[in-house]
PyMOL Python script that loads the backbone (N, CA, C, O; Angstrom):
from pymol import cmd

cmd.read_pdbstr("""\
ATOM      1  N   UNK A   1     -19.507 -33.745  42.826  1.00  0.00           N
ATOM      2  CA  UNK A   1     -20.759 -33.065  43.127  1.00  0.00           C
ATOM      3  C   UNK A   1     -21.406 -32.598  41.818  1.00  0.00           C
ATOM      4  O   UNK A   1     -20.685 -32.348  40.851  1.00  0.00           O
ATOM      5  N   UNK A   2     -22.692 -32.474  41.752  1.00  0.00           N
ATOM      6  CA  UNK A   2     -23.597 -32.317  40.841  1.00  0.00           C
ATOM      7  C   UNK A   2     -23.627 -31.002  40.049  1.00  0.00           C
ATOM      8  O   UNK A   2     -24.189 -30.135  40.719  1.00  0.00           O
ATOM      9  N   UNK A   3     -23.279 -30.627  39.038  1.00  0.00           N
ATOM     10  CA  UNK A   3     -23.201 -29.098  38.645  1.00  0.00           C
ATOM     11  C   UNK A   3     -24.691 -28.604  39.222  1.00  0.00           C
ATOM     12  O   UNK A   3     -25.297 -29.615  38.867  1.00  0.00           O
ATOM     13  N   UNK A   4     -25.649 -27.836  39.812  1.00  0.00           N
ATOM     14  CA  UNK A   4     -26.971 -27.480  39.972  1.00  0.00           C
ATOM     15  C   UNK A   4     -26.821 -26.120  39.510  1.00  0.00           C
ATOM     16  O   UNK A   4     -27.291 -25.318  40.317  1.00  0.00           O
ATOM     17  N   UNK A   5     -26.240 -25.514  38.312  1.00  0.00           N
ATOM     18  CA  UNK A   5     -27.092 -24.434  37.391  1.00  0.00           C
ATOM     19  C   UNK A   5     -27.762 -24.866  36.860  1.00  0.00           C
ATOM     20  O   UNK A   5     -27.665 -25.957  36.298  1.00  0.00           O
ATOM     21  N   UNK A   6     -29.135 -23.750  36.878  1.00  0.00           N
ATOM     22  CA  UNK A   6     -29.968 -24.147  35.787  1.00  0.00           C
ATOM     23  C   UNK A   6     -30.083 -23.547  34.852  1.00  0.00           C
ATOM     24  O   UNK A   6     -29.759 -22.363  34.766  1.00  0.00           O
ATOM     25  N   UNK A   7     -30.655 -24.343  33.779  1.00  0.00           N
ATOM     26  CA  UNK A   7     -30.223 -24.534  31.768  1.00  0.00           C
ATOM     27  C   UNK A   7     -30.797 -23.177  31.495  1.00  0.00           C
ATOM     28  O   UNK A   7     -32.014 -23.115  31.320  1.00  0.00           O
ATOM     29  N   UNK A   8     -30.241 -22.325  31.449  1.00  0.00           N
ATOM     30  CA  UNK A   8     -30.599 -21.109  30.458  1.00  0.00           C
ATOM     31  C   UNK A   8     -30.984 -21.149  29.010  1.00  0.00           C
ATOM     32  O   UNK A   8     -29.989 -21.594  28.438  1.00  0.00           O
ATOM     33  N   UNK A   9     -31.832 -20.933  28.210  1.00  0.00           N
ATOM     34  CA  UNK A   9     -32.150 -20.866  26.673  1.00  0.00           C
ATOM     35  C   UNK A   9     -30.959 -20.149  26.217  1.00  0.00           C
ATOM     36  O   UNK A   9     -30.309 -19.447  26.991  1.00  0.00           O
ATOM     37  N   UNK A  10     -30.649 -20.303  24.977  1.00  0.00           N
ATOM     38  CA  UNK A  10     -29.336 -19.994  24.574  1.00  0.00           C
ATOM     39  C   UNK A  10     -29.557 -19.726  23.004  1.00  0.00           C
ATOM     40  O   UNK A  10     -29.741 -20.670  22.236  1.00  0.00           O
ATOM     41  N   UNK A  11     -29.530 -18.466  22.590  1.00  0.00           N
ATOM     42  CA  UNK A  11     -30.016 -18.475  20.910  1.00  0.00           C
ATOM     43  C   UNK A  11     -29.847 -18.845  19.933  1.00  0.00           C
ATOM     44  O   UNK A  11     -28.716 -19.300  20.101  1.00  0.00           O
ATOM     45  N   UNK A  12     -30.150 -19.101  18.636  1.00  0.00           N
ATOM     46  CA  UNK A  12     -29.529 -20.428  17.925  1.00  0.00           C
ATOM     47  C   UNK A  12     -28.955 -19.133  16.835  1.00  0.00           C
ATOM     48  O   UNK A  12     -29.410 -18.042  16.492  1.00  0.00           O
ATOM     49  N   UNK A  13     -27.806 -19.863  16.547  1.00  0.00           N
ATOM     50  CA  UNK A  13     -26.872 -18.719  15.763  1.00  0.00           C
ATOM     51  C   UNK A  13     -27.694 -18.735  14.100  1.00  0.00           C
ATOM     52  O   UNK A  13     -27.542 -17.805  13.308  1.00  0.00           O
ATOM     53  N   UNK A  14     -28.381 -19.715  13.860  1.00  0.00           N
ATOM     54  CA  UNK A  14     -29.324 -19.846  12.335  1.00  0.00           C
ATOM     55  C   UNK A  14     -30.304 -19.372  12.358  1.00  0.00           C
ATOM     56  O   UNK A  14     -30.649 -19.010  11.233  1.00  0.00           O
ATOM     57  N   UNK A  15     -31.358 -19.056  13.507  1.00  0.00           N
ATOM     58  CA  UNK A  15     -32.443 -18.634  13.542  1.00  0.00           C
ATOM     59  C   UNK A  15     -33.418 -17.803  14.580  1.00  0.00           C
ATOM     60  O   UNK A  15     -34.607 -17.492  14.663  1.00  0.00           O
ATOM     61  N   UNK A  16     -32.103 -17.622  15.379  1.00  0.00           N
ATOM     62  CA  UNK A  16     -32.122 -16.922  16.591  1.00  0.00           C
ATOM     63  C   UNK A  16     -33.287 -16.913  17.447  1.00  0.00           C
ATOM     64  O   UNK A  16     -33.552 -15.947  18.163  1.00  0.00           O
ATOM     65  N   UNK A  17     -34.077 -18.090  17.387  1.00  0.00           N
ATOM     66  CA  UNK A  17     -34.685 -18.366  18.413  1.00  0.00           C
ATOM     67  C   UNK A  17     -34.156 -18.656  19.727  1.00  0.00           C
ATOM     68  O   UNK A  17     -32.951 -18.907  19.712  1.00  0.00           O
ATOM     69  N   UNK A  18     -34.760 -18.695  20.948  1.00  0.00           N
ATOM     70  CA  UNK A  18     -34.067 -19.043  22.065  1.00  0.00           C
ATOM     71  C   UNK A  18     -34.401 -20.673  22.244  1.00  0.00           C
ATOM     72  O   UNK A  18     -35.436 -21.271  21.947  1.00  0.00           O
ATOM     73  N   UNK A  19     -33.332 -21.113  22.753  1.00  0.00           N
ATOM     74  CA  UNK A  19     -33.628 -22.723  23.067  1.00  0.00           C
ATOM     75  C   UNK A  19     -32.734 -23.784  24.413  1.00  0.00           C
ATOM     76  O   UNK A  19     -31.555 -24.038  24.655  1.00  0.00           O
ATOM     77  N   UNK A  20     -33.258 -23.931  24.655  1.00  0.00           N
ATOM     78  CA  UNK A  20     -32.496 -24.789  25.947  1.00  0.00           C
ATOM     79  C   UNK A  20     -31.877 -25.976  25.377  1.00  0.00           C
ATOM     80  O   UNK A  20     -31.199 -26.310  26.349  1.00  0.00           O
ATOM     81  N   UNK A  21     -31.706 -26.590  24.747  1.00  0.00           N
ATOM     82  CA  UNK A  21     -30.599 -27.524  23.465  1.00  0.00           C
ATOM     83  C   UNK A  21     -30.425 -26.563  22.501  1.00  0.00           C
ATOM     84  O   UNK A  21     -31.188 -26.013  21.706  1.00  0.00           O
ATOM     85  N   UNK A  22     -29.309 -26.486  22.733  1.00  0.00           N
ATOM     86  CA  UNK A  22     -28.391 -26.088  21.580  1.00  0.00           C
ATOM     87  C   UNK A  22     -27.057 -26.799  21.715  1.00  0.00           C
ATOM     88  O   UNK A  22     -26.436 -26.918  22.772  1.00  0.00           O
ATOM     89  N   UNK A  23     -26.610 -27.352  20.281  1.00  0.00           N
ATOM     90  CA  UNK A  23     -25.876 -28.180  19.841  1.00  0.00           C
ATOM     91  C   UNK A  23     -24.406 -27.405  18.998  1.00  0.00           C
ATOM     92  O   UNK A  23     -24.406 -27.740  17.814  1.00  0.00           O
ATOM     93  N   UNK A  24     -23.639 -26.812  19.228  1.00  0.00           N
ATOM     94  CA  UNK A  24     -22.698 -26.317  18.251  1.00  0.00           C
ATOM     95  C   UNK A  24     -23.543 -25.104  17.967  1.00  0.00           C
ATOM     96  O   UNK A  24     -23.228 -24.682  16.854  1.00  0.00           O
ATOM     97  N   UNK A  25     -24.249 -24.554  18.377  1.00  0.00           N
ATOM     98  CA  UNK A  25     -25.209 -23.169  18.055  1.00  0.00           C
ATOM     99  C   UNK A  25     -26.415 -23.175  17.410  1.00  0.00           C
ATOM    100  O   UNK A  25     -27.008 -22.203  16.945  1.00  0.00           O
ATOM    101  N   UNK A  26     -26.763 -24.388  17.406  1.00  0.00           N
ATOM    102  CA  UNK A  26     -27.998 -24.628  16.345  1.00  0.00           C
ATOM    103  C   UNK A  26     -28.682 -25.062  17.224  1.00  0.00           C
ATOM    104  O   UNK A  26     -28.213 -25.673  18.185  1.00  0.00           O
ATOM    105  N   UNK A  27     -30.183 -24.773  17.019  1.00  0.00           N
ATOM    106  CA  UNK A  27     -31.319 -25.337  18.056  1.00  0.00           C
ATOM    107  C   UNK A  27     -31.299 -26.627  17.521  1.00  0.00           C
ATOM    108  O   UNK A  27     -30.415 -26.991  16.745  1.00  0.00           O
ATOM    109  N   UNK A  28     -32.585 -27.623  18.035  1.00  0.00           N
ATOM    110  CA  UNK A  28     -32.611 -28.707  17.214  1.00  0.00           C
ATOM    111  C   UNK A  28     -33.962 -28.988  15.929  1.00  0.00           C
ATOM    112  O   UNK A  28     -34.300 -29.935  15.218  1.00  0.00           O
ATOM    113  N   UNK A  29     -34.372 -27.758  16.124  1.00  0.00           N
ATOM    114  CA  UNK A  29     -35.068 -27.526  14.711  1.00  0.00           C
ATOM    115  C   UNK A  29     -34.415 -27.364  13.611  1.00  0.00           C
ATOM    116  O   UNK A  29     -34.706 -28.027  12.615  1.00  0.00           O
ATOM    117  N   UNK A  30     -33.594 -26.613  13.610  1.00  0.00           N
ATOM    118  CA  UNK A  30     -32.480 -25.752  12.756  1.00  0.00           C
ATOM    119  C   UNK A  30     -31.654 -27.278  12.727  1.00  0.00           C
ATOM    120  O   UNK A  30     -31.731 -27.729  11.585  1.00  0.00           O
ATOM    121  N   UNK A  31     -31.045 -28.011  13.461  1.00  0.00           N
ATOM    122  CA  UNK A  31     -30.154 -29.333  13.135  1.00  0.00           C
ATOM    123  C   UNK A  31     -31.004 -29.825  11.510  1.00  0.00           C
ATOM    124  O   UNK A  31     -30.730 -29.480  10.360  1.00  0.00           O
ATOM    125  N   UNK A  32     -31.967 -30.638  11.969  1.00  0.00           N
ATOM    126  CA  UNK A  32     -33.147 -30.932  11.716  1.00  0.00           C
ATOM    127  C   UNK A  32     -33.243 -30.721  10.282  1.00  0.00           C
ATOM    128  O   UNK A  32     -33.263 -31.625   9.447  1.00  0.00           O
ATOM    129  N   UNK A  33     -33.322 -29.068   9.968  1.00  0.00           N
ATOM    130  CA  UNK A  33     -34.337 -28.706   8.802  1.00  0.00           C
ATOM    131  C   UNK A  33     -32.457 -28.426   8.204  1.00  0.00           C
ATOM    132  O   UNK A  33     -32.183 -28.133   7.041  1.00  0.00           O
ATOM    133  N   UNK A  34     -31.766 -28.547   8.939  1.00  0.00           N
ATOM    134  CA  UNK A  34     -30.688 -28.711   7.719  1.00  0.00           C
ATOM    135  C   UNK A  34     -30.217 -30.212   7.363  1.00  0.00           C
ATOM    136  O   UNK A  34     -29.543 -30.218   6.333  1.00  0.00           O
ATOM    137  N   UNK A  35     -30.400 -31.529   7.961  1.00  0.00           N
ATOM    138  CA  UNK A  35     -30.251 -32.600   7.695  1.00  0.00           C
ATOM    139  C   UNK A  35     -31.334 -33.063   6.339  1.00  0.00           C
ATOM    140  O   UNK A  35     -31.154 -33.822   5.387  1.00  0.00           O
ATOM    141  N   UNK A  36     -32.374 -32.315   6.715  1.00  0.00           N
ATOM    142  CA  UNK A  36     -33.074 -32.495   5.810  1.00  0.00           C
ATOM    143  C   UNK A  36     -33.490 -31.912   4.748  1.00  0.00           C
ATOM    144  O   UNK A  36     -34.223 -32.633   4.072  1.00  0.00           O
ATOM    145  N   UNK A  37     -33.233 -30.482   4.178  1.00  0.00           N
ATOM    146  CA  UNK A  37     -33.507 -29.485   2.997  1.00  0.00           C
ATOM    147  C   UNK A  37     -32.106 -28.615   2.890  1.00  0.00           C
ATOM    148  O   UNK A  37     -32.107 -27.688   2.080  1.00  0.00           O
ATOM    149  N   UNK A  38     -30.834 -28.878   3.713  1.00  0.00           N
ATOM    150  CA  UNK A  38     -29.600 -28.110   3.412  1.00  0.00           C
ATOM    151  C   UNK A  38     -28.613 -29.146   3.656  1.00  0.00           C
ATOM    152  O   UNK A  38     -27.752 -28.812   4.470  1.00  0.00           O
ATOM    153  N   UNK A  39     -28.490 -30.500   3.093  1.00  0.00           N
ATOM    154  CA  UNK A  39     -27.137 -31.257   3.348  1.00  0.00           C
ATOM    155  C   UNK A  39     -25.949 -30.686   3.435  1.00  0.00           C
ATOM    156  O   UNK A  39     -25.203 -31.148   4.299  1.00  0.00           O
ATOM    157  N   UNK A  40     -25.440 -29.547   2.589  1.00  0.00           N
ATOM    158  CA  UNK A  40     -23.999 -29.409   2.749  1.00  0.00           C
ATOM    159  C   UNK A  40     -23.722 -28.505   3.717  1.00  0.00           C
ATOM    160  O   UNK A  40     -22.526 -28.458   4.003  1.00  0.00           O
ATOM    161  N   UNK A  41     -24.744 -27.446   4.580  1.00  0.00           N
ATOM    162  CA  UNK A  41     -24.750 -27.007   5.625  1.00  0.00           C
ATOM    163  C   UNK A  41     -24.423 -27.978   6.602  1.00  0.00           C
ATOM    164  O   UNK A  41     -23.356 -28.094   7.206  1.00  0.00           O
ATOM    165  N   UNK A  42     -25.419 -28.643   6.692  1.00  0.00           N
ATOM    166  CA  UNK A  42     -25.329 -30.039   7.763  1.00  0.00           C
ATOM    167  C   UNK A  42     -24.008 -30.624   7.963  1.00  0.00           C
ATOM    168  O   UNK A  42     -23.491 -30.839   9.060  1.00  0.00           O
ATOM    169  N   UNK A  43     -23.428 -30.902   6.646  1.00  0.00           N
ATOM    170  CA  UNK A  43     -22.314 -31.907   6.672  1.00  0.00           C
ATOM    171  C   UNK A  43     -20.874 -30.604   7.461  1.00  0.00           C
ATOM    172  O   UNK A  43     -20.033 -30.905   8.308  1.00  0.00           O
ATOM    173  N   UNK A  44     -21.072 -29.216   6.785  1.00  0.00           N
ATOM    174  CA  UNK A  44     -20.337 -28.595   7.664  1.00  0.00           C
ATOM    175  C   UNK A  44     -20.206 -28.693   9.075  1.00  0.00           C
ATOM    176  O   UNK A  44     -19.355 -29.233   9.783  1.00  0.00           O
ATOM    177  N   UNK A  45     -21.577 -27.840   9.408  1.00  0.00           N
ATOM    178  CA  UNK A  45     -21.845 -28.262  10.807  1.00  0.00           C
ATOM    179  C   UNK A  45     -21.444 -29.092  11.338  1.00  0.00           C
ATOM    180  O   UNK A  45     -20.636 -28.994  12.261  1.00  0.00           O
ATOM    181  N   UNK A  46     -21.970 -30.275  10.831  1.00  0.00           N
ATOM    182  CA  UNK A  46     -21.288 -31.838  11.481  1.00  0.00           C
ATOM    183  C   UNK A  46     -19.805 -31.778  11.904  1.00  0.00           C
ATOM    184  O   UNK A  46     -19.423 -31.800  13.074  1.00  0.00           O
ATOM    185  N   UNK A  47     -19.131 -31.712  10.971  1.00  0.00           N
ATOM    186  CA  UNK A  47     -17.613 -31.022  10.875  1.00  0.00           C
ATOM    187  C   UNK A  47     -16.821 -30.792  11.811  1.00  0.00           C
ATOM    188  O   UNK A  47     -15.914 -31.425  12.352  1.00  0.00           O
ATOM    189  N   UNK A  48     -17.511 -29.289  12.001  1.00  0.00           N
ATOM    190  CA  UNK A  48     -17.135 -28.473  13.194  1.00  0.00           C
ATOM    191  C   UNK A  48     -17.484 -28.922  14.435  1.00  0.00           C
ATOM    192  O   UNK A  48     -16.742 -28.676  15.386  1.00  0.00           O
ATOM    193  N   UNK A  49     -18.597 -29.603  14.593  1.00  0.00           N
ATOM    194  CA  UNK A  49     -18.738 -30.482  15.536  1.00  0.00           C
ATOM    195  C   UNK A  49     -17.334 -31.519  15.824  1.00  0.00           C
ATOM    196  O   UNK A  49     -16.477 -31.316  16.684  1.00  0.00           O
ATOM    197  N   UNK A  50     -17.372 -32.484  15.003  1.00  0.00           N
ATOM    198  CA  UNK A  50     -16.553 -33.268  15.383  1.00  0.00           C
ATOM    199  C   UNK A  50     -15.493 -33.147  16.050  1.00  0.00           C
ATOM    200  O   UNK A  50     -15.054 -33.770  17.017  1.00  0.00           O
ATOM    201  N   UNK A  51     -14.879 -31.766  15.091  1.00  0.00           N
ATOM    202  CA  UNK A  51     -13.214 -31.141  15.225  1.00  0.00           C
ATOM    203  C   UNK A  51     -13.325 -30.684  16.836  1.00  0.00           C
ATOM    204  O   UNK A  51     -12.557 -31.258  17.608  1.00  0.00           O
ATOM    205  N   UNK A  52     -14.335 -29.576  17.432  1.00  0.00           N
ATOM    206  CA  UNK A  52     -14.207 -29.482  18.760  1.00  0.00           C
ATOM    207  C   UNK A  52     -14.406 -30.690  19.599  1.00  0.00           C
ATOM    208  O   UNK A  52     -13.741 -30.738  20.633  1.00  0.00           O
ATOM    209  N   UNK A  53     -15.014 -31.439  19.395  1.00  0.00           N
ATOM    210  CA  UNK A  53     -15.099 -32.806  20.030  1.00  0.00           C
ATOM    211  C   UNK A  53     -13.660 -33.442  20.196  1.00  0.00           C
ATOM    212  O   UNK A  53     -13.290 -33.754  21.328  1.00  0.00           O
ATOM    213  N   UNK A  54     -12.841 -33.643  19.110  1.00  0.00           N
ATOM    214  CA  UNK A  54     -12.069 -34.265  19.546  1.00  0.00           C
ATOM    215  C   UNK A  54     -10.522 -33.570  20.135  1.00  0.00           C
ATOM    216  O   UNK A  54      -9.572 -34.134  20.678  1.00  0.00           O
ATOM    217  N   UNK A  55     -10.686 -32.453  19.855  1.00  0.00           N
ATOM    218  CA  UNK A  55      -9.849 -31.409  20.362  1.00  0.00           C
ATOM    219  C   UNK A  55     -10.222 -30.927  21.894  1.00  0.00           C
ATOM    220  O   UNK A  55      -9.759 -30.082  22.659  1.00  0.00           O
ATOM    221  N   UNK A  56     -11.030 -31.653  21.941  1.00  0.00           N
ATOM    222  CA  UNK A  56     -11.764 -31.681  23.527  1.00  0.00           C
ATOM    223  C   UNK A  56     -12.205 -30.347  24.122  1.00  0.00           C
ATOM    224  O   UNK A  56     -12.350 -30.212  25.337  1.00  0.00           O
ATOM    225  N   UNK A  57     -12.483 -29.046  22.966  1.00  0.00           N
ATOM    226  CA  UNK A  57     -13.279 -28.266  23.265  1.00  0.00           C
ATOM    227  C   UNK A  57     -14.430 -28.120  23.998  1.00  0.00           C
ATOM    228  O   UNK A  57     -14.672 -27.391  24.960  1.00  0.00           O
ATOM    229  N   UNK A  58     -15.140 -28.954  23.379  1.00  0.00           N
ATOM    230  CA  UNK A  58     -16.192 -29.679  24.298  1.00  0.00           C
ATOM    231  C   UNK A  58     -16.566 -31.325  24.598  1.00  0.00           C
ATOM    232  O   UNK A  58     -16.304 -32.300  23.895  1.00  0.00           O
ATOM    233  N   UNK A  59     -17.071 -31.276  25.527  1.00  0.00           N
ATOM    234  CA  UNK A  59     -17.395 -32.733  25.705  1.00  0.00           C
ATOM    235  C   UNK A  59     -18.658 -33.658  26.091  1.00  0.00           C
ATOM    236  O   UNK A  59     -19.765 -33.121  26.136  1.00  0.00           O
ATOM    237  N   UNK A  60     -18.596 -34.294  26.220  1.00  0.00           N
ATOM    238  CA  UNK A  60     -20.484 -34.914  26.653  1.00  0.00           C
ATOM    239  C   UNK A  60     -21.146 -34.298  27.947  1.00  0.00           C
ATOM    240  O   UNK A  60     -22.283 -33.935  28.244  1.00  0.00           O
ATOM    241  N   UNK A  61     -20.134 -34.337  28.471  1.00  0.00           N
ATOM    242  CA  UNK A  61     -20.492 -34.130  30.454  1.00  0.00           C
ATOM    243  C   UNK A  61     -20.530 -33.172  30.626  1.00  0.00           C
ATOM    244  O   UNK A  61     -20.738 -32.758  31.767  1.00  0.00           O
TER     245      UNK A  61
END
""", "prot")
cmd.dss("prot")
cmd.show_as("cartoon", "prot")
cmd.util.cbc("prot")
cmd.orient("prot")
C-alpha cells in the first residue's frame, strides 16, 4: 500500500530555508551552489551521502 503522508518542507541544515527536497539536509539550491562555488563541501556531502546509502540508512523508496 501506498505511503499517503503528505511531504512536509523540511529546513535545509546550510541555509535554513524550508524545502520539500531535501537531500542529506541540503535543499537543492544549497546542493547546487556547492557543486558549483564550494567543491570540497560538495565532495563531503557527497560522502556522507554515499556512506548512509550503503549502510542502508536510507534508501530510494
Amino acid at each position: 500500500m501506498a505511503d499517503e503522508t503528505i511531504a512536509q518542507p523540511r529546513p535545509c541544515t546550510r541555509c535554513s530555508r524550508d524545502a520539500l527536497l531535501n537531500v542529506h539536509g541540503c535543499c537543492p539550491d544549497c546542493i547546487g551552489d556547492m557543486g558549483l562555488h564550494h567543491p570540497d563541501q560538495h565532495g563531503t556531502w557527497r560522502t556522507e551521502l554515499a556512506e548512509l546509502v550503503r549502510s542502508g540508512e536510507i534508501t530510494g523508496g
